[in-house]
NUTIPA-706240 format. One record per residue (C-alpha): residue number from 1; residue in three letters; x, y, z. Coordinates in pm, 1 decimal. Layout:
<recs>
   pos   code          X          Y          Z
   NUM    ALA          X          Y          Z
...
</recs>
This chain:
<recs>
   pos   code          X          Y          Z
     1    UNK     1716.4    -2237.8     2621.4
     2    UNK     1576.5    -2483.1     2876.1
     3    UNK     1194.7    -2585.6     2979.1
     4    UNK     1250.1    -2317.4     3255.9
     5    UNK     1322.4    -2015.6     3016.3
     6    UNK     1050.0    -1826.1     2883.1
     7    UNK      958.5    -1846.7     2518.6
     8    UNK     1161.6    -1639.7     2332.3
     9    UNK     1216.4    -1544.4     1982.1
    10    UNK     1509.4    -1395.1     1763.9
    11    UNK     1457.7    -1142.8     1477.3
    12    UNK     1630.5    -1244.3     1164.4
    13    UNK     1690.0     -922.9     1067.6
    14    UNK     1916.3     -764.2     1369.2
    15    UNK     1888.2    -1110.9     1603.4
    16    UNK     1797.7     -910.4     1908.3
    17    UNK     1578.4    -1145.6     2100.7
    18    UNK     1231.4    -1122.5     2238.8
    19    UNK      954.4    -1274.0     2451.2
    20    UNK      614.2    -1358.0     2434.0
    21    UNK      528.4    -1017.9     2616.5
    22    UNK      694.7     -870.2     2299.5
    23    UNK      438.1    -1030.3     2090.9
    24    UNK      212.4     -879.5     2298.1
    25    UNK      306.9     -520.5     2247.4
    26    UNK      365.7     -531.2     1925.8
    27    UNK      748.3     -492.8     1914.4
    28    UNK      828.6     -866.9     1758.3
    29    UNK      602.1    -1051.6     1496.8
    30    UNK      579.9    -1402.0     1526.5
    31    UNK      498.4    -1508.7     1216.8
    32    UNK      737.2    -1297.0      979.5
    33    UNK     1071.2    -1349.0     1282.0
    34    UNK     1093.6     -966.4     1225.4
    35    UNK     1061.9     -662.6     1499.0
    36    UNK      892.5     -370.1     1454.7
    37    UNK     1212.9     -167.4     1502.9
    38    UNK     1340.9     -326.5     1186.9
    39    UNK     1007.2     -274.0      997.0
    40    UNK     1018.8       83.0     1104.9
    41    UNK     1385.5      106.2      974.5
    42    UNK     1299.7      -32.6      616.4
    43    UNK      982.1      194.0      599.8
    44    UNK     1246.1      452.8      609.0
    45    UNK     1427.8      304.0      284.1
    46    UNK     1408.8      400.4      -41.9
    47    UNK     1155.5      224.0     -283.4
    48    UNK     1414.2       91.8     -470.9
    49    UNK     1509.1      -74.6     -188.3
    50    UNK     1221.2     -208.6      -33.5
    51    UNK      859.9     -158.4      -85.6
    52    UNK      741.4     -215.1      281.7
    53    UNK      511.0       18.4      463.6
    54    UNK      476.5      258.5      142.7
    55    UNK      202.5      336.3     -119.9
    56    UNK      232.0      317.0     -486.9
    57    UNK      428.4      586.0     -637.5
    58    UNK      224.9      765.3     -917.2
    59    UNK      423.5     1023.1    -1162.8
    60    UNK      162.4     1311.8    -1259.9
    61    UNK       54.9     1126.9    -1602.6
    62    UNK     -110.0      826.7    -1280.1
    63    UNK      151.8      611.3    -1439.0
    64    UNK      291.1      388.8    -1103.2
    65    UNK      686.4      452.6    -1101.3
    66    UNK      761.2      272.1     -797.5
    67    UNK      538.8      -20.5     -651.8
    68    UNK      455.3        6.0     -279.6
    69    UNK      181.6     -165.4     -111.7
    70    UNK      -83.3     -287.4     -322.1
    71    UNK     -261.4     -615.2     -283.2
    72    UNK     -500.9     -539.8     -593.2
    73    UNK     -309.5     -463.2     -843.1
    74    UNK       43.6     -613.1     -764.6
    75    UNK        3.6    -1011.1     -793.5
    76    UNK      425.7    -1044.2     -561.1
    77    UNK      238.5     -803.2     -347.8
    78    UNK        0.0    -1007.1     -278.1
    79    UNK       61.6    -1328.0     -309.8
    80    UNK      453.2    -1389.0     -293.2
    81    UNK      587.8    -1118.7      -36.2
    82    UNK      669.3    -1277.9      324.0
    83    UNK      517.4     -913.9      467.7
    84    UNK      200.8     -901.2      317.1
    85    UNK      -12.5     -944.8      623.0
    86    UNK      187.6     -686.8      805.0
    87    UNK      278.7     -374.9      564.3
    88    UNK      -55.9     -216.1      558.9
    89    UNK      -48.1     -167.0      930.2
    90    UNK      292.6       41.4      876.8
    91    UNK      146.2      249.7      581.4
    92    UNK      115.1      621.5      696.3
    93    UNK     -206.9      777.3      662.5
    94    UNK     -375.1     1104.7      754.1
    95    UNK     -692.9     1111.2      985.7
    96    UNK     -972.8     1294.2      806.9
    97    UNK    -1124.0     1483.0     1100.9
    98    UNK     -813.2     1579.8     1255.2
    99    UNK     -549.1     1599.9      956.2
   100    UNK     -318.5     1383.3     1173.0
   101    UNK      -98.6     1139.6     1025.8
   102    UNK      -94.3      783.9     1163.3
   103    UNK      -45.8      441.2     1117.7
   104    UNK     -210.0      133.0     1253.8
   105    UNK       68.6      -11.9     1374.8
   106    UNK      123.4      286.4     1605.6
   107    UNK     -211.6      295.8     1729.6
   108    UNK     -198.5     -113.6     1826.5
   109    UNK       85.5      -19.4     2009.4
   110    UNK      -11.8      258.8     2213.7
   111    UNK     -318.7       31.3     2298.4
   112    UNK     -139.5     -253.5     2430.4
   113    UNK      118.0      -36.7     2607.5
   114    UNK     -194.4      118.9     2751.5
   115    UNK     -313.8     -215.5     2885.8
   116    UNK       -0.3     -316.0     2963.5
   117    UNK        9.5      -58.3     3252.5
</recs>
């Protein structure tokens, strides 16, 4: 990359670069070298394999089984994992007026896609 180029950034989880615009829209974060596409794709793992973007797992006794995101409770949660500032915004939830489910993530994005144009 020269002076010329645009600032550009590399995901170290499938090395597809981006730019600054990127940043912008939410598709790359800057701080944790990791795109949204790959955040998305482990949210769609199992527990066992990564925690990321999911609640607790409670058996019907409240007993947690598998640990998802929780920054009270979980001292690697909140103090050790490299994601920590970004999983909540991937954690699905459900509106209470309108029963929809969302996450914050996806409502950032359609913002800045919406400014965008």
């Amino acid at each position: 990359m020269t002076n010329s180029d645009p600032k550009s950034y590399r995901c170290i989880a499938c090395g597809v670069k981006f730019s600054e615009k990127d940043v912008g829209l939410y598709d790359f974060f800057r701080v944790q070298k990791t795109c949204c596409a790959c955040y998305v794709s482990g949210k769609a793992q199992d527990h066992r394999d990564w925690c990321f973007g999911k609640l607790n797992k409670v058996n019907p006794e409240g007993r947690i089984v598998r640990w998802g995101y929780d920054a009270v409770n979980h001292v690697e949660c909140r103090e050790e994992c490299p994601d920590r500032s970004i999983c909540p915004l991937f954690i699905t939830r459900v509106d209470k007026k309108t029963g929809k489910r969302y996450t914050q993530i996806g409502r950032a994005r359609r913002r800045a896609r919406t400014r965008d144009t």
